[in-house]
N, C-alpha and C positions, 0 to 999 in steps of 0.2 A: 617720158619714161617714169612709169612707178619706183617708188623709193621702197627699199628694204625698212620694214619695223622691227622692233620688238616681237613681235606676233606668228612674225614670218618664222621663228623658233617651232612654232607646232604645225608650219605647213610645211615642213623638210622632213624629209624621208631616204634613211640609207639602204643602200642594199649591199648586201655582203654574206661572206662565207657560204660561196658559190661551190656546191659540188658536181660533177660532168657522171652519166652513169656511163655504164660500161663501154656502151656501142655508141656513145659520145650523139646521141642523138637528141639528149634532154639536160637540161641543169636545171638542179632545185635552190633555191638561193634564201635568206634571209631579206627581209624589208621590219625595219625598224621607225618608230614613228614617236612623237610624246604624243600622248594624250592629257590634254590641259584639265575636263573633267577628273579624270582619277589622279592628276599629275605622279605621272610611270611612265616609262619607256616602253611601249609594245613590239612585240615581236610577230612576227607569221611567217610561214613560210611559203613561197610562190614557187612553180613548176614554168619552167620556156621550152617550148620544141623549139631544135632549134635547127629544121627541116622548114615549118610552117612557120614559125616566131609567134606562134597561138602561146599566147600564158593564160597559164590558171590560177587563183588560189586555192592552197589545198589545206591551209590549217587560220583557223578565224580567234582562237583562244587570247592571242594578242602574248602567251608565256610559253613559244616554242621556238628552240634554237637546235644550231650543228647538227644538221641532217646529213644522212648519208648514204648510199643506195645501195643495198646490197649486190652480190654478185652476180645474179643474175639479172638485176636491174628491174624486178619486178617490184621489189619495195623500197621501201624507206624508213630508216631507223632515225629517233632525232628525240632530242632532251626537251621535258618540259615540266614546266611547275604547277601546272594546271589543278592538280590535285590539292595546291599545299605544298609539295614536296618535290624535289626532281627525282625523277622515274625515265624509263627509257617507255615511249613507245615507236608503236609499228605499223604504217600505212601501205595498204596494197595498193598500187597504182593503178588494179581492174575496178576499184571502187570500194565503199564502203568507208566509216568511222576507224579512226587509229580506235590501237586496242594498248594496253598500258601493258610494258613486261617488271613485274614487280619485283623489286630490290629492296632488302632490308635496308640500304646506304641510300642517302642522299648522291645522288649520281652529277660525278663531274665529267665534260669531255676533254678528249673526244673521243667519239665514239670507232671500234674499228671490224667490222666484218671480218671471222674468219674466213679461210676460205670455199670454205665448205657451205658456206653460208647459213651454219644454223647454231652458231656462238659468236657474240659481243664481248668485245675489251671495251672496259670505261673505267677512269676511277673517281674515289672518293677518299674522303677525310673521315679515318675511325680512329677511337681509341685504342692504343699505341704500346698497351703493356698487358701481357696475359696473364702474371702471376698474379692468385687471387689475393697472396699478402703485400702486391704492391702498393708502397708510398712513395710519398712522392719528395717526401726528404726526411733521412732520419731522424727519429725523436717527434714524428707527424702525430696527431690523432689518429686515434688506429682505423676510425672509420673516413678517414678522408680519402682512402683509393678506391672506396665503393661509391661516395659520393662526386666525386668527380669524375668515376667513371660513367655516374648516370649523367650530368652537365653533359661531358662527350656525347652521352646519345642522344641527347635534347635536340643533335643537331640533324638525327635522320628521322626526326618524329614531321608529321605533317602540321598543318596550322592547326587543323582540326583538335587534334592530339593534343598539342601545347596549350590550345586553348581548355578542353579540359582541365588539363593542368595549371592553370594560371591563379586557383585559387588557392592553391595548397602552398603551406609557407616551408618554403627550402632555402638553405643554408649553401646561396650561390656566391660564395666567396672566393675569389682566385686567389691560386698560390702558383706565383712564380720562382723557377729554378731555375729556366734558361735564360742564355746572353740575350737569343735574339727570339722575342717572345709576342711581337705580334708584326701586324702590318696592313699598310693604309690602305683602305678598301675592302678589308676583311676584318679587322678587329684584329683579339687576343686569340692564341693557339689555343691555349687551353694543352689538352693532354691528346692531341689526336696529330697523326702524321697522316701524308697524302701515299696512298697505298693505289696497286690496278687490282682490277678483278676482270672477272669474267661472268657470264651468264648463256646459259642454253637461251634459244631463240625455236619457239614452236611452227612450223608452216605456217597456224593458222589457229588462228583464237582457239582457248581452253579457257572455260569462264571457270576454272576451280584453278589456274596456274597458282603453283606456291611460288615464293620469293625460292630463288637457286642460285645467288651470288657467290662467286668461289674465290676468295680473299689470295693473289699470285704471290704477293711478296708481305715482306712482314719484317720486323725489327720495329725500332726508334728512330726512324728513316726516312724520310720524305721520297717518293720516285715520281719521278713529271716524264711528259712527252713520250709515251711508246710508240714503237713500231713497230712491225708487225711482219716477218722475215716473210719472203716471197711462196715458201712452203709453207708458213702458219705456225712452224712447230716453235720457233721464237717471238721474243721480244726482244728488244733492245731499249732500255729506261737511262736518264741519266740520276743520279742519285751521289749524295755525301753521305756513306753509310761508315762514318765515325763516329769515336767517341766525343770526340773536341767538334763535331758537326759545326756549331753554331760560331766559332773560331776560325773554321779552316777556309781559306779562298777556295778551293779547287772543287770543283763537281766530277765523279767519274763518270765513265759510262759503263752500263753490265747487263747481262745477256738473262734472260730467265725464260725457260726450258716451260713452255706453256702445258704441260700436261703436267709434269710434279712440281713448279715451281722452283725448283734449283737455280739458285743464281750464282753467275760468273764473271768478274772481274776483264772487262773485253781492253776497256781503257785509263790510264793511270794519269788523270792530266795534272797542267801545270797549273791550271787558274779552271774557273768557272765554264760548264759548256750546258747547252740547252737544247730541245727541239730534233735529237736523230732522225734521218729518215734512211731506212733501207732500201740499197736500190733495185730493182727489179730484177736483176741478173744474183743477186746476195753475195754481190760479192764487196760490195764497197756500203759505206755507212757516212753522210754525208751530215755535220753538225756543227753550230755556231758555238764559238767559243775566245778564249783571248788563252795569253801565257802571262799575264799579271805584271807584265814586264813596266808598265806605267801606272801599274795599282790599280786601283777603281777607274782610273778613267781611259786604262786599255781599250780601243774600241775593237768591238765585237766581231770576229774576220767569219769568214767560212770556210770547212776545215773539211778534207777527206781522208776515210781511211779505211785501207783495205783490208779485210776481214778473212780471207779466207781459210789462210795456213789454220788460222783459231779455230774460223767453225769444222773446218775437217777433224780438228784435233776431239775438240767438243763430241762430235757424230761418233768416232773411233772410242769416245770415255779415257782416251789420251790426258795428263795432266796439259792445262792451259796455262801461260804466263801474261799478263798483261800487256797490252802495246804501250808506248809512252810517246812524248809527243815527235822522237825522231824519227818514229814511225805514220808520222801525220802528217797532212800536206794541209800548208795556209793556199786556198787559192787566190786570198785575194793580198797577197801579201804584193805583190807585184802595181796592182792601182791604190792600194793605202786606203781603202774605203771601207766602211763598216757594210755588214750585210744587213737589209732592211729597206723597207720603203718611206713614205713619207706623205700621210695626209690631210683631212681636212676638219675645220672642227664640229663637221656635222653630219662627218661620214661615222658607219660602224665602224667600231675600234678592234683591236686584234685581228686573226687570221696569220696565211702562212706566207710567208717568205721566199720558199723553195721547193722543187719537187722534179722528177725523175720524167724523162721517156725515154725507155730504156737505158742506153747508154748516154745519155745526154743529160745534165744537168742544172736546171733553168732556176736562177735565185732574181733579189733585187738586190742593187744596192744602193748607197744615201751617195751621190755626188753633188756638190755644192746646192746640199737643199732639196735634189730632184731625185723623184725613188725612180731607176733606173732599169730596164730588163736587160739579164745577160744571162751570157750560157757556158758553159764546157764540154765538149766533146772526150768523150774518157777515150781515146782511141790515140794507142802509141802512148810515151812517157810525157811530153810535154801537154802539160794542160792548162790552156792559158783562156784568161776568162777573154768572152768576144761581146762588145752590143750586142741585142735584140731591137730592144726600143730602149732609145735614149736621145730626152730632148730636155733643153734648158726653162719649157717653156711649159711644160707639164710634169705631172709629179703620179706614180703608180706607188699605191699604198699595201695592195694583196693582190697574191695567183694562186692560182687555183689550176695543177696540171694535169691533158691524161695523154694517151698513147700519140693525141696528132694535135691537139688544141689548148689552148693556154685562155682563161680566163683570168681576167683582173679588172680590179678596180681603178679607174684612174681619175683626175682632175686638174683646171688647171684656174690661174685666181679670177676667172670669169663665169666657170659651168663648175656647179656641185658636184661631186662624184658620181659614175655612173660605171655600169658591169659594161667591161668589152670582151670583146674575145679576140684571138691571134688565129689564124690559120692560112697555108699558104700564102706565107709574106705579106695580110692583109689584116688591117684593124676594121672591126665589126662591131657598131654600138648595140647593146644588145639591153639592155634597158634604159629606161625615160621619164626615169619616178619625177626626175624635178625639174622637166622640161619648163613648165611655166614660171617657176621660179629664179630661171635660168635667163629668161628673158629680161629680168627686171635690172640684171647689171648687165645685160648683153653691150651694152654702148659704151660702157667705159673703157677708160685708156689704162692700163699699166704700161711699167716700164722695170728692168731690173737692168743694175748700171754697178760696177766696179771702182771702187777709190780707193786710193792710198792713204793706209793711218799712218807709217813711218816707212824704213828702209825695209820691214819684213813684211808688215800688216795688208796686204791685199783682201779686201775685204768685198763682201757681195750685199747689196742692200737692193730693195724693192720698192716702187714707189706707185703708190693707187692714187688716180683723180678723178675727183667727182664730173658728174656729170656736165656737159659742157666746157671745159675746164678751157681756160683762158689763162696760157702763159704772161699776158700782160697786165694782169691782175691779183690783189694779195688772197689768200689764202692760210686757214688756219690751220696747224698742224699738229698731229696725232703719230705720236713716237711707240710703238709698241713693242717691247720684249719679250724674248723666249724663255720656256724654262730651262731646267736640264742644272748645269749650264749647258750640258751635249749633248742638248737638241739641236735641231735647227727649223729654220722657216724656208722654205721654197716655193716653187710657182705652182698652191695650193689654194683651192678657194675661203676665204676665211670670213665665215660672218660678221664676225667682229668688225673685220674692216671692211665690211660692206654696211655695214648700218653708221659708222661715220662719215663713208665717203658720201653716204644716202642724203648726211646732213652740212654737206660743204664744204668736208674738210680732207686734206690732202693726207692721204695715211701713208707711214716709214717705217719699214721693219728691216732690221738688218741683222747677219752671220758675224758679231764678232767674237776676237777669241776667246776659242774656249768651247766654240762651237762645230759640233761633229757633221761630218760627211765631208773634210777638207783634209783628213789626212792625222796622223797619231801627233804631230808635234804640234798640231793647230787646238788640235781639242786638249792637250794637256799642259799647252803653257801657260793655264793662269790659275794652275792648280797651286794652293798655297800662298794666292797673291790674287785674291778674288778686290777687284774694285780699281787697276788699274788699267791693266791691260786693255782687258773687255769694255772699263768705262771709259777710255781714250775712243777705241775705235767707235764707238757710238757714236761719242758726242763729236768726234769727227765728220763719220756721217750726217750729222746732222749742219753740221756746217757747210759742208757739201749743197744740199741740196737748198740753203738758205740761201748760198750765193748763188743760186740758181736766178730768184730774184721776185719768185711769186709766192714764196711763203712770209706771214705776215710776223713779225718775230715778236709781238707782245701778245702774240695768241699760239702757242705750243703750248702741248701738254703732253703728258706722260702716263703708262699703263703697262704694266707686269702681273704673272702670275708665276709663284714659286718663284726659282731663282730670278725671272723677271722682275717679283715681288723686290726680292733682295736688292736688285737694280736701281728700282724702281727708288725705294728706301734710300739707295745709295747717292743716289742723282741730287734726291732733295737735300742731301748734306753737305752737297759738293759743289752747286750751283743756285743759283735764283731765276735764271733764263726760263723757267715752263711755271705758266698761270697757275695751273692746279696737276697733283698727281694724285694717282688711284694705284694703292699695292695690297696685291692679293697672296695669303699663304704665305708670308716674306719671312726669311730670317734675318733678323736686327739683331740677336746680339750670338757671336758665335760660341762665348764663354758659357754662358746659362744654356744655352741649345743642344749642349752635349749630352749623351745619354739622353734626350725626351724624342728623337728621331727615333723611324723605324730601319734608317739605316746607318747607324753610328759611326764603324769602318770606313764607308764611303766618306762622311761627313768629316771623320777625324784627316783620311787625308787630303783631302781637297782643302780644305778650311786652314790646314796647317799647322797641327799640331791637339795636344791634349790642353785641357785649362790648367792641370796643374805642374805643368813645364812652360805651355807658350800663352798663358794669360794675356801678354801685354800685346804678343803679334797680335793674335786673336782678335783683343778688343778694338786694336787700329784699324783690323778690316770688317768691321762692322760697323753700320749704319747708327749703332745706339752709341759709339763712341766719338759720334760728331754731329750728335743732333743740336745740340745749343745753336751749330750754323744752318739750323733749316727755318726756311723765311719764305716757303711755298705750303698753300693749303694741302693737307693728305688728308685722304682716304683710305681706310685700313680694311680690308676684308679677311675673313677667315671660317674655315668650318671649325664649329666644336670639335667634333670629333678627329680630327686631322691627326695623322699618325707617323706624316712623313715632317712636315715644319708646324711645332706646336703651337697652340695660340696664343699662350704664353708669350710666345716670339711677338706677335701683334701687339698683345698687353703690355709689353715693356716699351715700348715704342710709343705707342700712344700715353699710355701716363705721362711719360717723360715729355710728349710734346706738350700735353695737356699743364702738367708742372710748371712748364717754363712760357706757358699762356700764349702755345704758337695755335695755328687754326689746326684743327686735327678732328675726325670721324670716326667712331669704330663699327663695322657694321659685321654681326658675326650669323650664320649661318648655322640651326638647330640640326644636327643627326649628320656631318656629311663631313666626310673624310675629305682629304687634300683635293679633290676638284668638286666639282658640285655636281651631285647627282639627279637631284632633282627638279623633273621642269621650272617647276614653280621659279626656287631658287636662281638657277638658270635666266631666269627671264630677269628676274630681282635686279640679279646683277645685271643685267646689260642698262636696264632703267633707270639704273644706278647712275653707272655711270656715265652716261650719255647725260643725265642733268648736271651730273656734279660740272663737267667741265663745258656745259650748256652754260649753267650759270654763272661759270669767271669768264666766259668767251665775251672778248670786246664789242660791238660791233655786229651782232645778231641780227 
């Protein structure tokens, strides 16, 4: 059997965000790839009949994404940066070259046909205040609302554009007023909010098309996920259209009248909600949400609510009053599972979760680890969620639904993700990008096994062995952690631990608490008490599988990223049992880390408190408050640019061990926010660390 490399990073290939056209005869899908020469991510987009199962490629640019077929199924509308810029263009599927439909905005999706088929919703991020004597805090320089209103448009200019401009000397200095002012993957706000628009759509090229974007809603406001009422005449947006925004948990939902943009207040929640979908009959509006009842670590349920008395009233020009949540039905309030699936670390990332045929309601959700298909039948009052597919042993990450068929993505920790389809009670593989690839761990064994950390602790842990694996012999082992803390790891293919197993060593990853898809009291009890709970059940686990009797105990080691990171950090202060550890993105000390995240709230409750009340809890549960007892080699990784755990966090850690003349590495990462974007990178690290604990492994 070939062993997985390093390398094998640029021969994987994801495919994702599958859309079905009308007459369900065809899906257009995403295939994502790194290219090592330019080190980027490319994109294209592929066409399957899925009559003949003939594919084609139909976009080669390597920068086109979220395609989507218009109504009558003859084209295809899909985002690309091809230009410099993201722009919508338009592919007829009788043939010919897309044609670009040009947007003054940098265009975000997704994209949504009306249905008439000759107008696009999409949106973007523009600047965010129309008075011309706006500032930005009183007592400003009188010309800094002009000036940063130009920054703002910096950001729909193409490269071309900018690069003309890059020799002219400007005065690009930020000035912040808001709480919550940027975010990891994206930078700083700057002055511009996430707005929809709209655009006419021509039959058929006009080489004189002007830009005709019609800006739908407006304020100081951010609006995400529309959709798009079964007549066309609405939207439905979620949005916090407050003054205290950047303060208040709760997101509403609101209704905006797509011909004059009139917005209305549909829903009044209690906590955060995201992603509406209208259902096909307009009568119900189906959306992820919590009630804040456990703070930030509420897990995310799936929420219906029926709409109609409102939009009647809307139609009549009737005064509307808001629903509020006793008006909402948790569906999944009854299995205690977050809604979401769960995948791989080499599949495309995002996509949807849930979607409509007709009366029926098809989502995922996270069950111990495994992204799950289920459904509801909106027929009668009792709506209780049923399986579709649900197996302990595979993991579905995105669907994609239309009137009879169900696309998704699935995997399991032997075969990298791959597009299937559902119809007539049957699963249908319907791509095989990584077929060969698929071969190279086909032979090995897993195993996922349940132990007990105490009288509550039921915990689920996973166990990968190398090739040939011999229970009467020792074996080195490889402990790896999740982030979150409310993530989790399930029966997902993961490179990571396939390029260990590749090198003889038996990999362990486990769910413990704290960790989501187990239920609300599993994922919030170690909120405010990070380092015991969670770090008992691990190192349980790993006890577990010692007294198994083929792992070799002067050869373990350890490896986190993000709150894994934190783990990982934690483990070396709390123990000397693992040769060498590798922590990535880690927060070490929670006192100093306050205010430099991009998510502070979250941070202040899980962490447990502010520094200038709970200093001392604070510093007991963090890793820098007991480093003097670490006596295991670390590895510290981090991106510069990291917005969610600062590097700072890495920096005090490693000084500290460096001070006190323990073995310590810092390896930081130039341009790349909280995960690593970059192949290159990407690869760095795996290189990394595959020698670091190469090189303490006894016995090679």
């Amino acid at each position: 059997m070939a062993n997985f490399t390093v390398e094998d990073l640029y021969a994987f290939k994801g495919a994702g965000e599958a859309r079905l056209s009308p007459d369900e005869s065809k899906m257009v899908y995403v295939v994502q790839y790194a290219d090592k020469e330019e080190d980027t991510f490319k994109t294209n987009l592929f066409l399957k009949d899925l009559t003949t199962m003939e594919e084609t490629q139909l976009t080669f640019s390597g920068k086109d994404k979220g395609p989507v077929f218009s109504p009558d199924g003859t084209r295809i509308a899909f985002i690309s940066n091809r230009s410099g810029k993201n722009q919508i263009y338009i592919l007829s599927l009788s043939g010919g070259e897309p044609w670009c439909i040009k947007t003054n905005e940098s265009v975000m999706g997704p994209l949504l046909w009306t249905p008439e088929g000759n107008e696009l919703i999409y949106s973007a991020a523009v600047f965010s205040h129309k008075a011309d004597d706006w500032l930005p805090y009183p007592g400003a320089p009188r010309q800094d609302g002009n000036r940063l209103k130009e920054i703002a448009d910096n950001l729909h200019k193409s490269k071309d554009e900018l690069e003309k401009d890059k020799d002219k000397k400007k005065n690009e200095v930020k000035v912040i007023t808001r709480f919550s002012y940027r975010s990891d993957g994206q930078g700083y706000y700057g002055n511009v909010r996430n707005h929809i628009f709209s655009t006419l759509v021509p039959d058929q090229w006009e080489g004189d098309w002007k830009e005709q974007g019609k800006q739908l809603t407006d304020g100081d406001f951010d609006h995400s996920g529309p959709s798009l009422s079964p007549c066309g005449n609405y939207l439905v947006v979620s949005s916090r259209r407050t003054a205290t925004a950047d303060h208040d948990k709760s997101v509403d939902l609101w209704i905006v009248e797509r011909k004059t943009g009139k917005i209305h207040q549909l829903y009044e929640a209690p906590g955060p909600v995201q992603g509406p979908n209208w259902s096909p009959c307009g009568q119900f509006i189906a959306f992820g949400g919590h009630d804040f009842k456990a703070g930030e670590s509420t897990s995310t349920h799936l929420w219906l609510l029926q709409i109609d008395e409102f939009m009647e009233k809307l139609k009549n020009h009737e005064d509307t009053k808001p629903y509020t949540v006793v008006h909402a039905y948790n569906l999944l309030k009854s299995v205690d599972r977050p809604i979401g699936g769960a995948g791989s670390d080499v599949g495309i990332r995002g996509g949807d979760t849930k979607g409509w045929q007709q009366n029926r309601l098809l989502f995922l959700i996270g069950d111990k680890g495994a992204g799950q298909l289920y459904e509801v039948e909106l027929n009668g009052k009792e709506w209780t969620p049923k399986p579709v597919i649900a197996s302990e042993s595979q993991t579905i990450s995105t669907i994609t639904v239309s009137k009879s068929l169900i696309v998704f993505s699935m995997t399991d920790p032997l075969t990298p993700p791959e597009l299937y389809y559902w119809k007539d009670q049957k699963v249908k593989q319907l791509t095989f990008i990584n077929k060969k690839l698929a071969e190279k761990g086909a032979s090995l064994q897993w195993e996922k096994f349940t132990y007990k950390s105490d009288r509550e602790g039921e915990i689920d842990g996973w166990l990968l062995y190398p090739s040939g694996f011999d229970k009467n012999k020792k074996y080195p082992l490889v402990l790896l952690i999740h982030g979150g803390p409310h993530a989790s790891y399930g029966p997902a293919f993961m490179f990571l631990a396939q390029l260990f197993v590749s090198r003889g060593y038996v990999v362990l990853y486990t769910n413990p608490r704290g960790s989501e898809t187990y239920g609300q009291h599993f994922a919030e009890v170690i909120d405010r008490n990070w380092g015991d709970l969670d770090y008992k059940d691990i190192m349980v686990g790993v006890d577990k599988v010692v007294d198994r009797g083929f792992i070799d105990k002067d050869n373990m080691f350890v490896h986190g990223w993000s709150y894994g990171g934190y783990m990982s950090c934690w483990i070396s202060t709390q123990t000397s049992r693992f040769k060498a550890i590798c922590a990535g993105a880690s927060v070490t000390n929670m006192v100093s880390g306050y205010g430099t995240s991009d998510i502070t709230m979250a941070d202040e409750y899980e962490y447990g408190g502010t520094p200038w009340k709970d200093g001392e809890h604070l510093i007991h549960h963090s890793p820098i408050g007991h480093v003097e007892k670490v006596e295991t080699p670390v590895m510290l990784m981090h991106g510069e640019n990291d917005m969610r755990v600062a590097p700072s966090q890495t920096e005090e850690f490693y000084i500290a061990l460096k001070r006190l003349n323990k073995e310590a590495i810092m390896v930081r990462y130039p341009g790349e926010f909280h995960g690593l974007g970059r192949p290159l990178h990407q690869a760095d690290r795996l290189e990394r660390l595959l020698a670091w604990f190469n090189y303490y492994r006894k016995n090679k």
